[in-house]
C-alpha positions in Angstrom: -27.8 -10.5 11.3 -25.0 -8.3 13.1 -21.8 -8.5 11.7 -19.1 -6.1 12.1 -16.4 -4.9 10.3 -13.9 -6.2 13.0 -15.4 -9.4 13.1 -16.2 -9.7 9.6 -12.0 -9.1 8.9 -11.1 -11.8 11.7 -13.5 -13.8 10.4 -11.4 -14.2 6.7 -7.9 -13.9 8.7 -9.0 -16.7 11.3 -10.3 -18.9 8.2 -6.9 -18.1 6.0 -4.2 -20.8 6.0 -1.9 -17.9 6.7 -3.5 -17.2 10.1 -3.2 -13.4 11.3 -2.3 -10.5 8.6 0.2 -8.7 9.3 2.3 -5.9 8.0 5.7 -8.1 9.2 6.1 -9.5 5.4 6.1 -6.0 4.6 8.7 -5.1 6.3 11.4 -3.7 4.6 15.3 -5.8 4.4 18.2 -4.5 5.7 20.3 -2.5 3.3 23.8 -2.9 3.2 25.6 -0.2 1.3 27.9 -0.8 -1.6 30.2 1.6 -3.8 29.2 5.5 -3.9 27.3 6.5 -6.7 26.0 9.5 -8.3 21.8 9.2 -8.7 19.0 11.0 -10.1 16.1 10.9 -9.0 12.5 12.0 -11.0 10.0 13.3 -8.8 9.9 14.9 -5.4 6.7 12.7 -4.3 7.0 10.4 -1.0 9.0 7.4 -3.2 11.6 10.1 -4.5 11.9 12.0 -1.5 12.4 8.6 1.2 14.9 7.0 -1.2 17.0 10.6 -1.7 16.4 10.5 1.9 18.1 7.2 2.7 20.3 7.2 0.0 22.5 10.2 1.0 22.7 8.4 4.1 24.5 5.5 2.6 26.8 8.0 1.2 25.5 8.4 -2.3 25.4 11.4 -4.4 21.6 12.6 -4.9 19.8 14.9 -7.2 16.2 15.2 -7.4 14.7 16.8 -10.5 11.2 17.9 -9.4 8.6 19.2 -11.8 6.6 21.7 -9.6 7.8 23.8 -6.5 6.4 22.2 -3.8 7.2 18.6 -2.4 5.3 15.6 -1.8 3.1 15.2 -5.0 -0.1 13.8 -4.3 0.4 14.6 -0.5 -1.1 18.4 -0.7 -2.0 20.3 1.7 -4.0 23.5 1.4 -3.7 26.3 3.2 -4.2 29.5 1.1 -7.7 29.2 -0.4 -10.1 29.6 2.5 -11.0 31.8 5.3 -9.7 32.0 8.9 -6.6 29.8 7.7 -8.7 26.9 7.5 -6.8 23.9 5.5 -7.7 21.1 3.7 -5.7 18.0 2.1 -6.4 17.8 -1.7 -4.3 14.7 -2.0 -3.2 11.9 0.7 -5.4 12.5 3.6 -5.5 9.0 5.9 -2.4 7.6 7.8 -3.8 4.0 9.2 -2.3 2.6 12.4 -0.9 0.0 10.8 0.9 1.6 7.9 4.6 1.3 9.8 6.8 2.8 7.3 4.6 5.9 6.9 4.2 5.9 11.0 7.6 5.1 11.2 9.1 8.3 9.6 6.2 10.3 11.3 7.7 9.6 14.7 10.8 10.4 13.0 10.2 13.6 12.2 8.7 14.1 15.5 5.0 15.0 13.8 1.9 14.9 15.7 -1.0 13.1 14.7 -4.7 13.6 15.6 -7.9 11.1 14.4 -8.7 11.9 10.8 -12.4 11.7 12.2 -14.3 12.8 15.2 -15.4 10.4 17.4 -18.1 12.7 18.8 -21.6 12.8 16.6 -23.1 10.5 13.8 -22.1 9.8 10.5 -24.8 9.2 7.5 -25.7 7.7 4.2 -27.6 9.8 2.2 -29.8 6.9 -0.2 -32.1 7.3 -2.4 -33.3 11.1 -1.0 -33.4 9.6 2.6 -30.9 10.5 4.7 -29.9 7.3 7.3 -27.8 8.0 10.3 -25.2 5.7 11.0 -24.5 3.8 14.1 -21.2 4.6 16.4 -19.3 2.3 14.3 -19.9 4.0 11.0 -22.2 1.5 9.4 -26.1 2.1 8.2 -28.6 0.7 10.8 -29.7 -2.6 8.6 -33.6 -2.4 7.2 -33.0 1.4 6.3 -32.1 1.2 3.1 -33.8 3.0 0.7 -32.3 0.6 -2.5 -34.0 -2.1 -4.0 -32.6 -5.0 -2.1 -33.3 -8.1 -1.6 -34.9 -10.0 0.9 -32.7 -11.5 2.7 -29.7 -8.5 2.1 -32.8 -6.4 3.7 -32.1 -7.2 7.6 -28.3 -6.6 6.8 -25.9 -3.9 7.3 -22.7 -3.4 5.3 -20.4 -5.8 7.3 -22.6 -8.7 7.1 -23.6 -7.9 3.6 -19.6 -8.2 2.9 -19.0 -11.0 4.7 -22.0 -12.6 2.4 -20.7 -11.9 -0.7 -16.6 -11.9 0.0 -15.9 -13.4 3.1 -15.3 -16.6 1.3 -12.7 -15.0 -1.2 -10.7 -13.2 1.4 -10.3 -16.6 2.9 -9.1 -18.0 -0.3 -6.9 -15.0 -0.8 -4.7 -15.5 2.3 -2.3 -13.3 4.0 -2.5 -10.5 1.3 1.2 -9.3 1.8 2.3 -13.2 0.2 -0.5 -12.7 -2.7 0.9 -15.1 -5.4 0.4 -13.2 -8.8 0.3 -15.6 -11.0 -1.4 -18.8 -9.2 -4.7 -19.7 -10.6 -6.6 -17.7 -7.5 -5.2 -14.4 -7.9 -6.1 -15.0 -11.9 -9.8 -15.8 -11.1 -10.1 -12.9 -9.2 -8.1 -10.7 -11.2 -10.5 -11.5 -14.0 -13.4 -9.6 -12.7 -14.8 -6.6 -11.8 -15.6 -6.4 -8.2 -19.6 -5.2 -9.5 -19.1 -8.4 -11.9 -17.8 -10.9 -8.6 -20.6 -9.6 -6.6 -23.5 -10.2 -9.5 -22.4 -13.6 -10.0 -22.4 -14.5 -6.2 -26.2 -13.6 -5.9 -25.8 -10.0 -4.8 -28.6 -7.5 -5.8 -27.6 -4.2 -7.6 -28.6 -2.0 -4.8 -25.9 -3.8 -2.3 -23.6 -3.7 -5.1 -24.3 -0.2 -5.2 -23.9 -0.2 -1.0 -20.9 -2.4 -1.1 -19.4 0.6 -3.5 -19.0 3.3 -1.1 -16.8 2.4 0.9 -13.7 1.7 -1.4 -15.9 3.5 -4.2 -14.9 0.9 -6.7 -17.7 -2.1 -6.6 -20.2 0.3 -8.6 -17.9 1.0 -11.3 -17.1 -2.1 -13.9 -13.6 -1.6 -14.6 -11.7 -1.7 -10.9 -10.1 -5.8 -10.8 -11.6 -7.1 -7.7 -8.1 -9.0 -6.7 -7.8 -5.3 -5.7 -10.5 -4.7 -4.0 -10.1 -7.7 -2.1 -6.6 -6.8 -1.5 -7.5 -3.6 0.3 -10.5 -4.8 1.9 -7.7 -7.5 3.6 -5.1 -4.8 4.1 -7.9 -3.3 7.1 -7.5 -6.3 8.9 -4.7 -5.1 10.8 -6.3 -1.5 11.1 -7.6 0.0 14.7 -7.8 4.3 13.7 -7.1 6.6 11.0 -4.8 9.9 11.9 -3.5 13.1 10.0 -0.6 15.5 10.6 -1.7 17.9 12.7 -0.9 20.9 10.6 -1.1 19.2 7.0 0.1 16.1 6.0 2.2 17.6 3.6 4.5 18.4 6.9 6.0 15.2 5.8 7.0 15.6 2.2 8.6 19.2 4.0 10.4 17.1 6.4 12.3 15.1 4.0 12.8 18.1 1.5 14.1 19.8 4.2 16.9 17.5 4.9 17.9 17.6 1.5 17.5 21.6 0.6 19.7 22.3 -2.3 19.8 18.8 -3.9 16.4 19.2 -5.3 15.7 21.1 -8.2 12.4 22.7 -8.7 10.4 23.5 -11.7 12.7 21.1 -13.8 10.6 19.1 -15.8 12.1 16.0 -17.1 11.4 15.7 -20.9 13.7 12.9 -22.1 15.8 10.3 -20.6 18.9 8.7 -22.4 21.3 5.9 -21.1 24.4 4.0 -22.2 26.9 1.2 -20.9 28.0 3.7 -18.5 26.0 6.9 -17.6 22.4 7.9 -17.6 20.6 11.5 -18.5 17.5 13.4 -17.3 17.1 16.1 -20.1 15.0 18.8 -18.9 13.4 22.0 -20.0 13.3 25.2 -18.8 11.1 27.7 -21.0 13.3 27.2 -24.3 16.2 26.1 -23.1 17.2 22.7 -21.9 19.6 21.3 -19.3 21.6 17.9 -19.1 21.6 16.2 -15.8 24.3 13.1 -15.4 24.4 10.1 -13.1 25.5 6.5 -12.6 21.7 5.5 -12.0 18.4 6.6 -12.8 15.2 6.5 -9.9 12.1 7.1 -11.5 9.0 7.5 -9.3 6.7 9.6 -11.6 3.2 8.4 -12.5 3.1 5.8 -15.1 0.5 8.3 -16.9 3.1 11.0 -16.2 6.0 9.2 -17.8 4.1 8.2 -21.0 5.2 11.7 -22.4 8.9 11.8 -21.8 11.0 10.3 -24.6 13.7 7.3 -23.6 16.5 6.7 -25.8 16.9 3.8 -26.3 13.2 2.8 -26.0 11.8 0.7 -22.7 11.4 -3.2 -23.4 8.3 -4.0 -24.8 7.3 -5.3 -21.9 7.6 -1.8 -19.4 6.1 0.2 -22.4 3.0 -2.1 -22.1 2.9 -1.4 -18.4 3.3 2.7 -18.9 0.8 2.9 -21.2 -1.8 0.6 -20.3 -1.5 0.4 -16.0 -5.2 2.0 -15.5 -5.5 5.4 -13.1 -8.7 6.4 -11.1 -10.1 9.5 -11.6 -10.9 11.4 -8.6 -12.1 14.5 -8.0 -11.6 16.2 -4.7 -14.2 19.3 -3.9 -13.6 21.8 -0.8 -16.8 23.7 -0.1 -16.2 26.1 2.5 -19.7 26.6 4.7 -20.1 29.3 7.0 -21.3 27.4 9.7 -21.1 24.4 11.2 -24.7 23.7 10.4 -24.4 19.6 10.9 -23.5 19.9 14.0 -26.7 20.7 15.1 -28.4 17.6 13.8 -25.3 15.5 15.9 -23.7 14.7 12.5 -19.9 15.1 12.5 -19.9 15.8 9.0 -19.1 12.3 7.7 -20.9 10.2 5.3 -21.3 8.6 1.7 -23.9 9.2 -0.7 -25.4 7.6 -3.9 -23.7 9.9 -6.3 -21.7 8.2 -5.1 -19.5 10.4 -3.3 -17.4 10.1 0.4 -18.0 12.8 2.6 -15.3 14.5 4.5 -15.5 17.1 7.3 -11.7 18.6 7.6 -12.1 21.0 10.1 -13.6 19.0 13.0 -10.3 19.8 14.3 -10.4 23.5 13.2 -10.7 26.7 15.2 -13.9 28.7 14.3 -17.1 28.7 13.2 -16.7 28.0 9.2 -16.4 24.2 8.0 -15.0 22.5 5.3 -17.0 19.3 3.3 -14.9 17.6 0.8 -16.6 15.5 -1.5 -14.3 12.7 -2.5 -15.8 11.5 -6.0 -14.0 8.7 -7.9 -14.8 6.4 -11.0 -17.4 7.0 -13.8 -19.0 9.5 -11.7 -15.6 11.0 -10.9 -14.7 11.0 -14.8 -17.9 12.6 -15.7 -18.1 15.2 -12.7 -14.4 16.3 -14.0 -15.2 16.8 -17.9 -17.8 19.4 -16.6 -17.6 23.2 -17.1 -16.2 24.7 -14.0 -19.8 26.3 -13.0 -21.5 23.4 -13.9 -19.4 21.0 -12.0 -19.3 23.5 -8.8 -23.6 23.5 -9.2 -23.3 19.9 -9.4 -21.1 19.8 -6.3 -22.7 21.9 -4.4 -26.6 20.6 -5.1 -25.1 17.1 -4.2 -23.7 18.3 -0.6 -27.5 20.1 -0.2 -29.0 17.1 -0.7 -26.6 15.2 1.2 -26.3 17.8 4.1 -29.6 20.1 3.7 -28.4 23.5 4.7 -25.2 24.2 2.6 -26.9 26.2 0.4 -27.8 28.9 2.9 -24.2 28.8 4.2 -22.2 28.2 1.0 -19.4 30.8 0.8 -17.0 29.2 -2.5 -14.9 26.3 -3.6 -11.8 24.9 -4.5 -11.8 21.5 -6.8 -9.2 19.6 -8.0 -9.4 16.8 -10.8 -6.6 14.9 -10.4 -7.0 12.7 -13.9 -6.3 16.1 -15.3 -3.5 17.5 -12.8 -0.6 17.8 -15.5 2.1 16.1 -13.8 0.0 13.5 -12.5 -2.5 12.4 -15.3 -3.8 10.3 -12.6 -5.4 10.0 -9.0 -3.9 6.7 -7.8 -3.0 3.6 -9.7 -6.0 1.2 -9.6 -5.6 -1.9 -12.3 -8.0 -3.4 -14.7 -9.4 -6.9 -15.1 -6.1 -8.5 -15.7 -3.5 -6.2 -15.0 -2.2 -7.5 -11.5 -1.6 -10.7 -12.7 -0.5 -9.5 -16.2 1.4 -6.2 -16.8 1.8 -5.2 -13.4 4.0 -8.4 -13.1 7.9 -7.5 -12.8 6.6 -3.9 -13.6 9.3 -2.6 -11.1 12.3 -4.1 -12.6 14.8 -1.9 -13.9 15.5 -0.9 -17.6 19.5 -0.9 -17.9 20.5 1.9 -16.0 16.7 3.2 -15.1 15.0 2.1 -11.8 10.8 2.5 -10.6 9.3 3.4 -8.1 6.0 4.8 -6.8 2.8 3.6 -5.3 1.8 2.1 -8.7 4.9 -0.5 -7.9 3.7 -1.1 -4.4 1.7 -3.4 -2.4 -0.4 0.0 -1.5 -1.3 1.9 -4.6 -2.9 4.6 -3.2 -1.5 5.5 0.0 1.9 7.2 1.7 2.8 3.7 2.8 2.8 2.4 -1.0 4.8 5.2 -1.9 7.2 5.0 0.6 7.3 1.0 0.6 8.1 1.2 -2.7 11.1 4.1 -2.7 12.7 1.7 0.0 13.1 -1.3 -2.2 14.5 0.8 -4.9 16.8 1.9 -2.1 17.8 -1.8 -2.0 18.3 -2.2 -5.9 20.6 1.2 -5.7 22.7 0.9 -3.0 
């Protein structure tokens, strides 16, 4: 059986009593300004940076107090590490088609885009020690598996094994932009593990394992399937994947730049304290320690992130629950630089997944010269485990893993650059990614102020995970504030 993922996605949206997704109930409202206020805002990441953005355009007063030196926060691009000024995202890497708040500030900013993957050459999966090529649309030919599947999940390929197993629940979920958190189907799903939603409707452990890869969450029993199925809905919608031609962090730079002297840099926020009237970002600098004083308070910051700064007085029960107990992936993101282009010669474009289970990237597809860049995306248990390593055992790891995955790196391995985002310090987190329970529990109402304090961030969005969540998410605080 033939199914692919286009038809498999119009299959659920056809069969959904919402008809089509689409990204209009996303869109954002129109914001009518009020009374000029003085604001701070924590964190230069996409949410700080569009709502400083759009808020000084209303005529407010904006300060952003930014804990590093660099914009954009998870959006990171990488430019000094590797030869012949090769670059490489660590953070934020895919811009869909149909994210149109992240597109829409790209076209502002007048920032060219080009495919985030080749569409020359094959990608693979790498199963078991046998390496499959994929066909033109991405997917592993069906019968090649090397897991232990089933017989009748032997004959086929990932699309049809998806629509199997979840084609029935994306119907049932709807248009997922009008998800109702707390009816009785978003709890069921919320309940389970994806891996755990997938055992109990038949699936075999080897296409749980194959249905994994992609969103690298079915494998790992603690991800809430409402979000898998959420994402898996979101693609719908989705006809190509770009980046900024440059970096993607060109947009972060964009915004900063329109702001210059009202961020600060290296200010860490270590306390925040409010009152009837004023709110204040306390921060420290070496030993000494600065007052900053506003009307309101934007807070876009990691959950993770904010667990360590004090609040006087203390959050309601309710937003403490959701700051310490919102779960974060943990991602590690490996750059091995290769002197050659070695794939190439096979016809691979340097694309893939394998069963460690890692996504393959090839970021310089679109690079002068002869020297490539893999980056293994690893996230999870695996991704836990691979970033509690030593530093030399990890990069052995890392490197035997590409081998096996793309024979020949070994000859052409030249160093690498790895960055473990559960352990970044002013992230404690890759992307926000809820638990059994959470979406229909603590993340409910997680976004509403605290007195004086506002949220925001992709961990308050409809798209935890990407630019457009982030963005999406600084807008509607926009609302709240202005």
């Amino acid at each position: 059986m033939k199914i692919t993922r286009r038809q498999l996605l119009r299959l659920a949206a056809a069969s959904s009593a919402a008809g089509a997704w689409s990204l209009a109930s996303a869109q954002p409202a129109a914001i009518i300004p009020g009374k000029p206020r003085k604001i701070l805002i924590i964190g230069a990441g996409m949410s700080g940076l569009v709502a400083a953005y759009e808020l000084r355009k209303l005529g407010h007063d904006v300060t952003i107090l930014e804990a590093q030196r660099r914009p954009g926060g998870r959006v990171w691009s990488l430019r000094d590490r590797f030869s012949d000024g090769l670059y490489v995202e660590v953070g934020a890497a895919r811009i869909p088609d149909n994210h149109d708040l992240t597109m829409r500030y790209v076209r502002e900013f007048d920032l060219p885009l080009t495919s985030f993957a080749p569409t020359a050459g094959s990608r693979f999966y790498s199963i078991g020690g046998k390496r499959i090529r994929a066909d033109t649309a991405g997917e592993w030919m069906a019968g090649e598996s090397a897991l232990d599947l089933k017989s009748d999940e032997k004959s086929l390929g990932q699309w049809a094994l998806l629509e199997k197993y979840v084609g029935g629940a994306l119907a049932e979920l709807g248009d997922p932009y009008k998800v109702d958190y707390t009816s009785k189907v978003a709890r069921r799903f919320d309940a389970v593990t994806t891996a755990q939603y997938l055992r109990a409707q038949g699936a075999s452990e080897g296409a749980n394992n194959l249905l994994s890869w992609p969103w690298a969450t079915a494998g790992d029993d603690r991800i809430s399937f409402l979000w898998t199925l959420r994402e898996i809905a979101y693609e719908s919608a989705e006809k190509s994947r770009s980046k900024i031609v440059g970096g993607n962090d060109k947009l972060p730079y964009a915004f900063a730049a329109t702001l210059k002297d009202r961020i600060h840099y290296g200010a860490p926020v270590v306390r925040l304290e409010q009152d009837e009237k004023r709110v204040r970002a306390i921060v420290k600098r070496g030993a000494s320690h600065e007052t900053f004083e506003a009307d309101r308070l934007l807070c876009t910051i990691p959950f993770p992130a904010l667990r360590g700064i004090e609040t006087q007085p203390a959050f309601s029960a309710a937003k403490r629950r959701a700051i310490d107990e919102l779960s974060y992936d943990t991602i590690v993101r490996a750059t091995l630089q290769s002197r050659t282009r070695y794939w190439e010669r096979d016809g691979f474009n340097g694309f893939g997944h394998s069963d460690t289970p890692q996504q393959i990237w090839n970021f310089t597809h679109d690079q002068p010269g002869p020297r490539g860049l893999l980056v293994s995306f690893i996230c999870g248990g695996t991704g836990e485990r691979v970033g509690d390593m030593e530093p030399e055992a990890r990069e052995r790891f890392l490197v035997d893993e590409m081998e096996r995955a793309h024979p020949g790196l070994k000859q052409n391995y030249e160093g690498s650059f790895v960055h473990v985002w559960h352990k970044d310090p002013w992230q404690k987190g890759a992307i926000a990614l809820p638990a059994p329970g959470q979406m229909t529990g603590i993340c409910v109402g997680a976004e509403k102020p605290e007195g004086r304090i506002h949220f925001a961030g992709e961990h308050l969005s409809n798209f935890s995970g990407w630019i457009q969540g982030a963005l999406e998410s600084g807008l509607r605080a926009v609302r709240e504030l202005a």
